[in-house]
C-alpha positions as a printed NumPy array, in Angstrom:
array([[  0.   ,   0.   ,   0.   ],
       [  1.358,   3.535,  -0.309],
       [  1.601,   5.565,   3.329],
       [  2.807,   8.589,   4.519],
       [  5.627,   7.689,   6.432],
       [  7.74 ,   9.64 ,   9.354],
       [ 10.649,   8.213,   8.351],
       [ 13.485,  10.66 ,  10.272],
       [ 14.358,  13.115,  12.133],
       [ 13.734,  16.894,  11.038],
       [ 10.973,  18.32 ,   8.626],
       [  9.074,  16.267,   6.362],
       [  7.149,  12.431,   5.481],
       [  7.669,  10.58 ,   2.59 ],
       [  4.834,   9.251,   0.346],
       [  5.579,   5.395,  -0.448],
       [  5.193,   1.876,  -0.228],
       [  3.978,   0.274,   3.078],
       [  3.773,  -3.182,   4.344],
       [  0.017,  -4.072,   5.302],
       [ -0.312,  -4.975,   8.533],
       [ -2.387,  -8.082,   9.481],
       [ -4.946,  -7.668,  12.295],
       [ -4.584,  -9.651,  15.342],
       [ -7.567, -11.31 ,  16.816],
       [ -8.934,  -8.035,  18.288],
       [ -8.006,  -5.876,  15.721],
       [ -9.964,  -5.502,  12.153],
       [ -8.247,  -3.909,   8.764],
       [ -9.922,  -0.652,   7.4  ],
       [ -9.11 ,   0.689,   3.918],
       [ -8.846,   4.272,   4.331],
       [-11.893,   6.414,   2.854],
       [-11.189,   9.776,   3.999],
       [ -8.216,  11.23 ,   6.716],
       [ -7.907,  14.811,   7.367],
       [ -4.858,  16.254,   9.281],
       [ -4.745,  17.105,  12.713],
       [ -2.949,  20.263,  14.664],
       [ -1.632,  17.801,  16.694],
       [  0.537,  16.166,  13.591],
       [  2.199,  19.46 ,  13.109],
       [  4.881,  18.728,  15.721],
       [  5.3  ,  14.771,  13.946],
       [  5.565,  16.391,  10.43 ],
       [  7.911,  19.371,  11.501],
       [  9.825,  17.523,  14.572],
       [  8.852,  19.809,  17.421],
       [  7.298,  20.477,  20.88 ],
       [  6.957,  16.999,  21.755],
       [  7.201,  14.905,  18.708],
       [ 10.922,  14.038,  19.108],
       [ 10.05 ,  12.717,  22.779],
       [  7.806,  10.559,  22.518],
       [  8.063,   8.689,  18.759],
       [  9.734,   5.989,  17.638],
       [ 10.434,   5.993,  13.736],
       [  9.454,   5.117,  11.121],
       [  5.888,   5.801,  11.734],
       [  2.675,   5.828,   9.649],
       [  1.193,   9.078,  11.75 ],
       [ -2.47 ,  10.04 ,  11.215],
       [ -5.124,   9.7  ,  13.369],
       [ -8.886,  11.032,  12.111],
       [-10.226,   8.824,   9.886],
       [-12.712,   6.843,   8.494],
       [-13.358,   3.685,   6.074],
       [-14.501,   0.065,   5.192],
       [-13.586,  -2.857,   7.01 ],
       [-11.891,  -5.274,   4.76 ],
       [-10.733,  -7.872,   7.075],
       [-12.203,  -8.82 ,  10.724],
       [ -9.664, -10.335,  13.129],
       [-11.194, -13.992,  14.875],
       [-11.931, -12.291,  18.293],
       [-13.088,  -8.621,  16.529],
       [-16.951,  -8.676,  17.919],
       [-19.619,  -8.198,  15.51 ],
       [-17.454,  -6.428,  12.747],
       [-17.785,  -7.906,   9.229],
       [-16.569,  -7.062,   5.923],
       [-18.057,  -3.773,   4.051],
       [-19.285,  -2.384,   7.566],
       [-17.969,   1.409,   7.712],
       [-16.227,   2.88 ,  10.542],
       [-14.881,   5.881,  11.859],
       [-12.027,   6.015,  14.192],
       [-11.524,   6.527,  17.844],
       [ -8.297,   7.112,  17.963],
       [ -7.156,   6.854,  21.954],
       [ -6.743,   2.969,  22.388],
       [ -7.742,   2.48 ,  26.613],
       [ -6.791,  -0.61 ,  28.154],
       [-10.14 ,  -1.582,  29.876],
       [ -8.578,  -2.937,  32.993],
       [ -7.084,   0.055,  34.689],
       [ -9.585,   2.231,  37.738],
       [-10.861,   5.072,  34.801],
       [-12.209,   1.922,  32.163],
       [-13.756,   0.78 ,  35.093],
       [-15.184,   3.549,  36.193],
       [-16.622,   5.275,  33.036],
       [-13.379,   6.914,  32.329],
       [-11.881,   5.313,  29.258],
       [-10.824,   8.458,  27.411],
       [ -8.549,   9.177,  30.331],
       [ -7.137,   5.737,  30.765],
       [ -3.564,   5.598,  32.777],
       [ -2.492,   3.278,  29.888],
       [ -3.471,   4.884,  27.067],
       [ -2.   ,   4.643,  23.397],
       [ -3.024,   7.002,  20.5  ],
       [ -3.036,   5.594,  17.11 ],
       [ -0.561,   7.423,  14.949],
       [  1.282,   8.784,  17.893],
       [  2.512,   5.543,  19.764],
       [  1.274,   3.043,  16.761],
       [  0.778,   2.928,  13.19 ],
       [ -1.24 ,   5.515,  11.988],
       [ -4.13 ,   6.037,   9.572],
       [ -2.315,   8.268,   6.878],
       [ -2.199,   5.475,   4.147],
       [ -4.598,   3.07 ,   1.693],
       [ -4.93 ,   0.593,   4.816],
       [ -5.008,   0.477,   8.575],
       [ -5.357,  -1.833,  11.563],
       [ -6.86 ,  -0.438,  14.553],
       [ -8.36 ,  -2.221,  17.13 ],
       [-12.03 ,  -3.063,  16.877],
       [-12.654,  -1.603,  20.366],
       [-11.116,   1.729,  18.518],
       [-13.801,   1.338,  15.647],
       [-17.506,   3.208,  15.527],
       [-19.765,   1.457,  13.295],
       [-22.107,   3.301,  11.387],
       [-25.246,   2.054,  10.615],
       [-25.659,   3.555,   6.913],
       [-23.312,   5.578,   4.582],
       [-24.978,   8.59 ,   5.171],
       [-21.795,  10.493,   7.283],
       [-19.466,   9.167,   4.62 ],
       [-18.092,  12.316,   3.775],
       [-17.339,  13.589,   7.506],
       [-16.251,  10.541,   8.856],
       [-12.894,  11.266,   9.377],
       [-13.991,  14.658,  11.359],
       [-16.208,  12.595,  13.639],
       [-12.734,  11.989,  16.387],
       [-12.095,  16.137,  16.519],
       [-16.089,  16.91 ,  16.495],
       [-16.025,  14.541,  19.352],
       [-13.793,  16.755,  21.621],
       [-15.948,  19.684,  20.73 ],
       [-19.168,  17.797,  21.633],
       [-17.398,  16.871,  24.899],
       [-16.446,  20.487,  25.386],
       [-19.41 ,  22.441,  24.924],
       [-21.67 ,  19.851,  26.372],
       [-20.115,  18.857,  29.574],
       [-22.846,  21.245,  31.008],
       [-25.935,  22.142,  29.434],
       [-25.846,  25.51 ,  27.584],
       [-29.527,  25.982,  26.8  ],
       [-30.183,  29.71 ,  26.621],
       [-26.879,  30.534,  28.279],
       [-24.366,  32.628,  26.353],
       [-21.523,  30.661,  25.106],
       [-18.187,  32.465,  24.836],
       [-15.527,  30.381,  22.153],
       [-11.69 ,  31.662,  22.428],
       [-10.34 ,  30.511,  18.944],
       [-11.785,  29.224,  16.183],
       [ -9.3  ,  26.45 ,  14.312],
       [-11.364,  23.515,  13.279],
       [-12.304,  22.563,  17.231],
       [-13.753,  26.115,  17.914],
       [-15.41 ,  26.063,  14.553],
       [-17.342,  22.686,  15.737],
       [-17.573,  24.377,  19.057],
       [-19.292,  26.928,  17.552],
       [-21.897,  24.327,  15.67 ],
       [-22.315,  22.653,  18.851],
       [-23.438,  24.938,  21.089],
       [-25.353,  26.539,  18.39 ],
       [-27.483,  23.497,  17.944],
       [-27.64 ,  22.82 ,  21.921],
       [-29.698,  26.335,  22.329],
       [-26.632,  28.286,  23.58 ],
       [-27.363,  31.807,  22.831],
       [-25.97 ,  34.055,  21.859],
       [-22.533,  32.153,  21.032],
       [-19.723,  35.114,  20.761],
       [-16.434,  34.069,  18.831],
       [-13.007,  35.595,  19.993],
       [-10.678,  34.776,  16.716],
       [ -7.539,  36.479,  15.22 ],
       [ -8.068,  35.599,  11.854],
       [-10.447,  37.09 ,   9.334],
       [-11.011,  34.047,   7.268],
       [-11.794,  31.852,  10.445],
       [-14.202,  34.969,  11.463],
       [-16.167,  34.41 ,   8.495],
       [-15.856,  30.559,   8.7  ],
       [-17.496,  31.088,  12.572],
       [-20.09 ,  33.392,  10.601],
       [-21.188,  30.153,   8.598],
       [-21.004,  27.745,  11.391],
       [-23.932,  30.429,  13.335],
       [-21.713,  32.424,  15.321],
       [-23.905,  35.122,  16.913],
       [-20.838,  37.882,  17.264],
       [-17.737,  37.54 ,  15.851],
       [-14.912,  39.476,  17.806],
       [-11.567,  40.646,  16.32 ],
       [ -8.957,  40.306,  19.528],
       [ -7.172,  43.37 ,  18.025],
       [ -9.622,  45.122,  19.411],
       [ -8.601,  47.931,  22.024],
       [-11.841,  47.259,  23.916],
       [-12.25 ,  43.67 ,  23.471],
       [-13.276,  42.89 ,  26.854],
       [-16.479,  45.584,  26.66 ],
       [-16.759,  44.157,  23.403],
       [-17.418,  40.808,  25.107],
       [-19.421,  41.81 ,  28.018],
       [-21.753,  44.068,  25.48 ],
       [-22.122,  41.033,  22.858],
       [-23.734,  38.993,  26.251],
       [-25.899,  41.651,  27.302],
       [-24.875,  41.514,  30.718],
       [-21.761,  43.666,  32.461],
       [-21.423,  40.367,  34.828],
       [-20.299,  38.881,  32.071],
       [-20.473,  35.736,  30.101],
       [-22.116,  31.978,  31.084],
       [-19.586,  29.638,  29.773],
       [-16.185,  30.228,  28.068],
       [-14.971,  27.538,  25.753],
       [-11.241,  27.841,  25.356],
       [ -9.89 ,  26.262,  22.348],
       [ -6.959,  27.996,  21.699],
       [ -4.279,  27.754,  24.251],
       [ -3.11 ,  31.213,  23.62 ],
       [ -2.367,  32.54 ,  27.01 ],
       [ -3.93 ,  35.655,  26.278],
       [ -7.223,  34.097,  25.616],
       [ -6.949,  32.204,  28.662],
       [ -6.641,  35.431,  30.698],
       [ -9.121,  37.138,  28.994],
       [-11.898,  34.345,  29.268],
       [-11.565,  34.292,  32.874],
       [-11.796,  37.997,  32.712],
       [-15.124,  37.697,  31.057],
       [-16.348,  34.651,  32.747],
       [-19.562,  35.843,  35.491],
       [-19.281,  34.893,  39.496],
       [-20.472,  30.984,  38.966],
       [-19.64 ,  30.257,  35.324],
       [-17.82 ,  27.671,  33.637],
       [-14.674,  27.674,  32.188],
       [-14.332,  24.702,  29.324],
       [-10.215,  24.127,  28.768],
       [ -8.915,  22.518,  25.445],
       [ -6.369,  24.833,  23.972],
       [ -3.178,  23.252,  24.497],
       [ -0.785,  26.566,  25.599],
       [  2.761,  26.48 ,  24.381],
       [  3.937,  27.948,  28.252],
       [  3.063,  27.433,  31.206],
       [  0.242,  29.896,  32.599],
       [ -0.088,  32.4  ,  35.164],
       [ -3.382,  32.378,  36.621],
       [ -4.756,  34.977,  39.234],
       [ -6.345,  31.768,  41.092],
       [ -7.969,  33.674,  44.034],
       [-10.034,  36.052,  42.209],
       [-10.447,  34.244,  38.699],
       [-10.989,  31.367,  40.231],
       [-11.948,  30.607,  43.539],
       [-13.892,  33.84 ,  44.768],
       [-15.582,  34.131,  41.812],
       [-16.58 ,  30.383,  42.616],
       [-16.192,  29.126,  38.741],
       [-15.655,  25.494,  37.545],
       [-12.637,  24.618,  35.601],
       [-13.607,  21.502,  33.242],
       [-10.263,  20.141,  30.972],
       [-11.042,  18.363,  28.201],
       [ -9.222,  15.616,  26.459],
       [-10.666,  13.447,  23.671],
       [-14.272,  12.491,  24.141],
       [-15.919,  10.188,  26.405],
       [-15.895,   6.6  ,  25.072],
       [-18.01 ,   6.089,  23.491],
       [-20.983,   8.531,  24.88 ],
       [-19.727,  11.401,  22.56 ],
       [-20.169,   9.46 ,  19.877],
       [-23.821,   8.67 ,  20.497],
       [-24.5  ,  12.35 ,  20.341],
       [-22.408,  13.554,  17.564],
       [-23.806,  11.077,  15.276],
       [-27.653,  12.209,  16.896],
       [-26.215,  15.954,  16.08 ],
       [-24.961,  14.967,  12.519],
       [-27.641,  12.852,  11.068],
       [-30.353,  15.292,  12.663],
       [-28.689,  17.952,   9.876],
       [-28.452,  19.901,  13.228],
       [-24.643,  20.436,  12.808],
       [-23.267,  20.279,   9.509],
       [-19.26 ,  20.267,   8.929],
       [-19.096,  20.971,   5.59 ],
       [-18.041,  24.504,   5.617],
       [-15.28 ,  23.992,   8.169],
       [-13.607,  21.804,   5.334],
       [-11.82 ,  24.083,   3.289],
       [ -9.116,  22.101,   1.536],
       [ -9.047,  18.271,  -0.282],
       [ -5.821,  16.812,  -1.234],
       [ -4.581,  13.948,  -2.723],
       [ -2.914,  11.853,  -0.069],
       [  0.435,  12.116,  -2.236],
       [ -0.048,  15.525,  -2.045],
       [  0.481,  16.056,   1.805],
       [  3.542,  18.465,   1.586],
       [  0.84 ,  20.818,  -0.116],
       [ -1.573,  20.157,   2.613],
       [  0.658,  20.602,   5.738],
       [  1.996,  23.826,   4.083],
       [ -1.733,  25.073,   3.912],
       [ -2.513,  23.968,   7.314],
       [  0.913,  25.624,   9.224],
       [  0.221,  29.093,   7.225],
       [  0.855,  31.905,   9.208],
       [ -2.552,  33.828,   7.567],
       [ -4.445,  30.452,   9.131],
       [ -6.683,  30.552,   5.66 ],
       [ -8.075,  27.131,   5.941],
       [-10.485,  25.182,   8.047],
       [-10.197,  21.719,   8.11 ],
       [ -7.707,  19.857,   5.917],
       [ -8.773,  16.793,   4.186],
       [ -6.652,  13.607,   2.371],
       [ -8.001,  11.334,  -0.251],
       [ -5.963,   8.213,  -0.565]])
């Protein structure tokens, strides 16, 4: 089959042939419909933050995506050839005290396919079949390789209900664009997007942002508290971006008894004014990582076949999987003019 490889150290992939892998007992053998790329690839295609840490090359990175089962492995459940599946990508051990206690996605052994094994980026992949969402029709065809990032943002926004509260999002890369969807569709209103970049504004626009902020702004925090209607400030901040700024900020805007949603993975570490952001204004701090296993993914798909969220205009960009070098170069753009980034293999 023909992968895109991490091959070593420094910038890059290459595009080439790849050994199939045959699936174990519990494991089942997709060929790859759709993948789209990932923030969190960045640092495997361009060797940085903690990419050089943690893998061990070659690799087959890539972790969102979808496709057809091809080959079912003896002790693979109720998986047969030609179902379709999207991928959960954090493989939990199911022994440890989270998978017992309704905590998979945080599991103490976890493994993430295409970080610590073989990755989805080529014409065929083994994942495990606990790893594997079946869907029941081909109707989410298209999106199925988005349905592992919508998932965080479905986690993120509805942790706590956000009917008729006003929903502040801090960045809007794909996961606040979904964010933005989400909370939409789950009655938030109004939902107020913080973003730095003029084509993800007008993405947000599409996806039924309410009020789409500039950070620029010299008044941004009156800008804020006058989008919500209310000088105590907002209901819920969703913060997707890790910029410390934003983090500051969203406190700063967050009302006596909010919620503060973190996702944005920040590049420092943070200085937080925990007395007064935090604990007298009596707030509650939820982090997010991945989505819960697998009672996301029973809402997403509710969400997505309902036509009340639709993805389509957060993907901006299709490439050929041989194409890649193209695609990363579009995604790590400075001017951030792209939603999500899709490969065809």
């Amino acid at each position: 089959m023909k992968a895109i490889c991490k091959v070593r150290v420094g910038v890059g992939a290459e595009y080439g042939e790849n050994e199939i892998s045959k699936p174990k007992p519990d494991e089942v053998l997709v060929k790859v419909y759709r993948a789209s790329i990932c923030g969190s690839d960045l640092p495997i295609y361009y060797w940085s933050s903690w990419a050089p840490g943690r893998l061990k090359l070659p690799l087959v990175f890539g972790h969102e995506f979808c496709g057809e089962v091809t080959e079912v492995g003896s002790a693979a459940g109720d998986f047969k050839k030609g179902d379709f599946v999207s991928v959960e990508s954090h493989i939990y051990c199911g022994h440890c005290y989270q998978c017992q206690h309704g905590q998979k996605h945080v599991c103490k052994q976890m493994k993430i396919i295409g970080v610590d094994v073989r990755g989805g980026f080529s014409e065929y992949a083994v994942i495990p079949a606990r790893c594997a969402w079946k869907h029941s029709n081909g109707s989410l065809k298209e999106v199925g390789s988005l349905m592992e990032p919508l998932g965080n943002a479905v986690y993120a926004v509805l942790v706590e209900e956000v009917m008729d509260r006003s929903v502040l999002v801090m960045g809007c890369g794909p996961q606040g664009l979904f964010s933005v969807a989400v909370a939409k569709a789950s009655g938030a209103k109004p939902v107020i997007v913080v973003e730095g970049s003029a084509y993800r504004r007008k993405l947000a626009e599409k996806m039924g942002a309410d009020v789409v902020l500039d950070p620029a702004s010299s008044n941004i925090l009156q800008d804020i508290l006058k989008a919500c209607d209310s000088k105590d400030g907002v209901d819920v901040v969703l913060e997707m971006s890790g910029n410390p700024q934003a983090v500051t900020l969203g406190f700063q805007c967050l009302r006596n008894g909010g919620r503060m949603t973190a996702f944005g993975i920040p590049s420092e570490k943070l200085t937080i004014d925990w007395a007064n952001d935090v604990i007298f204004k009596g707030i509650r701090i939820y982090g997010i990582v991945g989505r819960e296993i697998f009672q996301t993914w029973v809402k997403m798909e509710s969400l997505l076949k309902s036509k009340a969220v639709n993805l389509s205009a957060t993907i901006t960009h299709t490439f050929p999987m041989k194409d890649f070098a193209k695609a990363f170069e579009v995604l790590s753009s400075p001017k951030k003019e792209c939603g999500k980034v899709m490969l065809v293999p």
